[in-house]
N, C-alpha and C positions, 0 to 999 in steps of 0.2 A: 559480450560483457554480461557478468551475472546480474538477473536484475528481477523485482520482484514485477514491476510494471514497466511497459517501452513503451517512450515517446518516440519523436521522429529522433533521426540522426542532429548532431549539432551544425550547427549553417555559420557561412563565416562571420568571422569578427566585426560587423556594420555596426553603425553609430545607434547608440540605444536610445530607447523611448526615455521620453523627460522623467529626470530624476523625482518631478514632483508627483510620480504617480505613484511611487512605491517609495520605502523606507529598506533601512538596514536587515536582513535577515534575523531574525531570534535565533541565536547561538543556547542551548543547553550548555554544550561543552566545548572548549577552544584549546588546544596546545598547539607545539610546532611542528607536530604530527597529523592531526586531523581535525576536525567538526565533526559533532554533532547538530544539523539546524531543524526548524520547525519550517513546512511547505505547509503554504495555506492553501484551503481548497481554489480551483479555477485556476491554478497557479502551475505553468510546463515546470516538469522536471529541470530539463533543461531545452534548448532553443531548439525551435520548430523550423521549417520550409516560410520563407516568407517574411516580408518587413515586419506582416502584422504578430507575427509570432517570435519576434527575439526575446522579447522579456520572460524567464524564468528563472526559478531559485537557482541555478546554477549559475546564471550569467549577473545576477545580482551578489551572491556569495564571492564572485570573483573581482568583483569592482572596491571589495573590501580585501579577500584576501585573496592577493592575485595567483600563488599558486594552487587552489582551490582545482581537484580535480574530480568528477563525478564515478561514484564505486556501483549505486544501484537506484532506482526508479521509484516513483509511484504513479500511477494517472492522473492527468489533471485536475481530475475530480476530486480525487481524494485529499484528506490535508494527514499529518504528522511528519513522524520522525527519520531524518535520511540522515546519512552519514557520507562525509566528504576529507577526499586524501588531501593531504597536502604536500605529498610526493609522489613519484613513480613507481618507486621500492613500497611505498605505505597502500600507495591503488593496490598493485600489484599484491600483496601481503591481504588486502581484503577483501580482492574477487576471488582469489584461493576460499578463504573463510564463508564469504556466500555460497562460491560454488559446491562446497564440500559440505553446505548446511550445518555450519558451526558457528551461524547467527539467530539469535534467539528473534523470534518477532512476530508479535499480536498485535490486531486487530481489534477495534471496537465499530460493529455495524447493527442497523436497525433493520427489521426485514419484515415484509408484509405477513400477514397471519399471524396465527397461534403457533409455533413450535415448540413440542413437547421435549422436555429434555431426554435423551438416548438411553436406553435401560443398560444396565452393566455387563460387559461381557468379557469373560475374562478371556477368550480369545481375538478380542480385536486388538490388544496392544494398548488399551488405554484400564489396563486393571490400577496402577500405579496411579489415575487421578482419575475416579468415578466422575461422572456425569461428561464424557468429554463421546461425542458422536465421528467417524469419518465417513466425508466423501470422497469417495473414489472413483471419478471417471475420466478418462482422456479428452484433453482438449486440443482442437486444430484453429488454424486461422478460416471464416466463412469469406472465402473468396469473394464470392462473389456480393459480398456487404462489409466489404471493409470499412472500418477495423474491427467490426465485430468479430466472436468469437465463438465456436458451439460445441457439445461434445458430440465425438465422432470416433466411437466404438473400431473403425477400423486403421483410419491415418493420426488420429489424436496421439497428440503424446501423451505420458503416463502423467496424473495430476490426481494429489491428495491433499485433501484440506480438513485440518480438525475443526470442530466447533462443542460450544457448549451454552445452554443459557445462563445471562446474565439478568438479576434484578437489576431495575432501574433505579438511577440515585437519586436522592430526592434534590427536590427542585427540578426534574426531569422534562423539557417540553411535551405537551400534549400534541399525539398526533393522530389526524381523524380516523383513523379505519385501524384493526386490530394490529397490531404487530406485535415483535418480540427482539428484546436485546442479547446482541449476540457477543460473544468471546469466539475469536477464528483466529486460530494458528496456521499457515500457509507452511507443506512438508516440502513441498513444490515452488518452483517461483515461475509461472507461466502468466502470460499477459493477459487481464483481467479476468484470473482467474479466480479469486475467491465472488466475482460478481456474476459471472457465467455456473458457479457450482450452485451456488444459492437458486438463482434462477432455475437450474435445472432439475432443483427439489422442490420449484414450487413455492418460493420463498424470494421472492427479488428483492435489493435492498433499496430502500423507500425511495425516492428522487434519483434513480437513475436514469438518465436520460438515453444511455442507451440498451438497457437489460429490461427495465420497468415500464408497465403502461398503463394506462388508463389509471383507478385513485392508488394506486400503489406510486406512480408516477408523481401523481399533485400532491402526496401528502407531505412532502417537504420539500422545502425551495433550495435543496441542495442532496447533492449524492450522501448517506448516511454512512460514511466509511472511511474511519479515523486509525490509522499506524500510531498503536496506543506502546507501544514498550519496544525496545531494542536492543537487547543485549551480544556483548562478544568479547573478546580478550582483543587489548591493545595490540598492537600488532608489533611494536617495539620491546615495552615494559612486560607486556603478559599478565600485565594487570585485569582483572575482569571487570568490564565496566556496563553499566547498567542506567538507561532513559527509563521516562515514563513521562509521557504528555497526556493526560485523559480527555478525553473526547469533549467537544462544545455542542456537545447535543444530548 
C-alpha cells in the first residue's frame, strides 16, 4: 500500500476504547467519495498489535463513516492531513495517484541548528523555485533497532526529500536551543523518512523521540512535524482539490 509513513498492519475488529477518550475526527473535506481528516499528533494511523493499541484515526473515522477505508499513513508522532476512500474503486484510484507521485504534499518541521538556506543551482532541478535544497540518500530498515531507520548507501532504497527555509510566524513558540523552520516536500514516501534525512544532515527535528537526543530531544514536548497541505485530482470528478492545515507549533 502507498504510504507516506507505516504503522503496524490493522488487528481485528475488538471492542474499542471508551468513547469518552476521543471525540469525532475534524473532517476538512467530506463527500460520498472520500475524506479529508486532521490526525492529531500521538495518534495511530490506523490500529496497532494489541488491546492497548486499537484506537486510531482510522478506526475512529470508521465509527462515523463506516465505509471509511485507509489510502496512506503518517507516524504517530506526527499530526495533519490524510486522506480516506470511501470505496474500493476510490482506494483503488488513490493508491495509483500516490504511487505514481501525483499527490502534492508538504511538510512543516522544526529542526535543531542553524540551516542556511541552499544556494541556487540550476542543475539540481529546483531552478523553477529558488531557495528549495535536496536530500538524496537511500534509506533501509535498522534491523537490528526496530523500527528505526538509517541511510544505507548500499541495500537502501532510493529516497529524495526537498526542503527549504521557512520564517517563523508570528506568535511562534519559543524554543530553547537554536533551530530553524523548515518547508519539506517528500519526492519519495519511505517510512520515517523525512525524520531519518534531517537527521542525517545533522539537523534532527526537535522532540523526536526516536531520531533526537539529548536538548535537541527536550526542546519540545512533541515531534516538530506537521503534514501541512495536500493536494490531488478527485478521483471521480478530476476536480483538483487542495488542503492546508498550518502547523500548531
Amino acid at each position: 500500500m502507498p504510504a507516506t509513513d507505516f504503522d503496524d498492519p490493522l488487528a481485528p475488529d475488538d471492542a474499542p476504547p471508551s468513547s469518552s477518550a476521543w471525540s469525532k475526527p475534524r473532517a476538512l473535506y467530506e463527500d460520498k467519495h472520500l475524506l479529508v481528516l486532521f490526525k492529531p499528533h500521538e495518534l495511530l494511523s490506523v490500529p496497532g498489535r494489541g488491546e492497548h493499541k486499537r484506537d486510531s484515526l482510522a478506526w475512529r473515522a470508521q465509527q462515523y463513516w463506516r465505509n471509511a477505508l485507509i489510502v496512506h499513513r503518517l507516524d504517530m508522532s506526527t499530526s495533519g492531513l490524510l486522506v480516506m476512500a470511501r470505496s474500493p474503486q476510490v482506494h483503488r484510484l488513490l493508491s495509483i495517484a500516490f504511487a505514481q507521485r501525483q499527490v502534492h504534499k508538504r511538510y512543516t518541521a522544526v529542526v535543531a541548528g542553524q540551516l542556511a538556506a541552499p544556494p541556487s543551482n540550476p542543475g539540481d532541478g529546483n531552478a523553477a523555485e529558488p531557495g528549495w535544497g535536496l536530500i538524496d540518500k537511500p534509506l533501509a530498515l535498522d534491523w537490528e533497532r526496530r523500527p528505526l531507520h538509517i541511510v544505507d548507501e548500499v541495500q537502501g532504497k532510493p529516497s529524495q526529500t526537498r526542503w527549504r527555509v521557512l520564517p517563523a510566524p508570528p506568535g511562534a513558540p519559543h524554543y530553547p536551543i537554536a533551530h530553524t523552520r523548515l518547508d519539506l516536500e517528500p519526492i519519495t514516501g519511505r517510512t520515517h523518512q523525512l525524520r531519518v534525512h534531517l537527521q542525517s544532515i545533522g539537523h534532527p527535528i526537535l522532540g523526536d523521540p526516536l531520531y533526537a537526543q539529548g536538548a535537541a530531544l527536550g526542546a519540545a514536548p512533541r515531534l516538530l512535524l506537521h503534514a501541512r497541505e495536500l493536494g490531488f485530482e478527485h478521483p471521480i470528478s478530476g476536480k483538483p482539490m487542495f488542503f492546508e492545515s498550518p502547523a500548531e507549533f
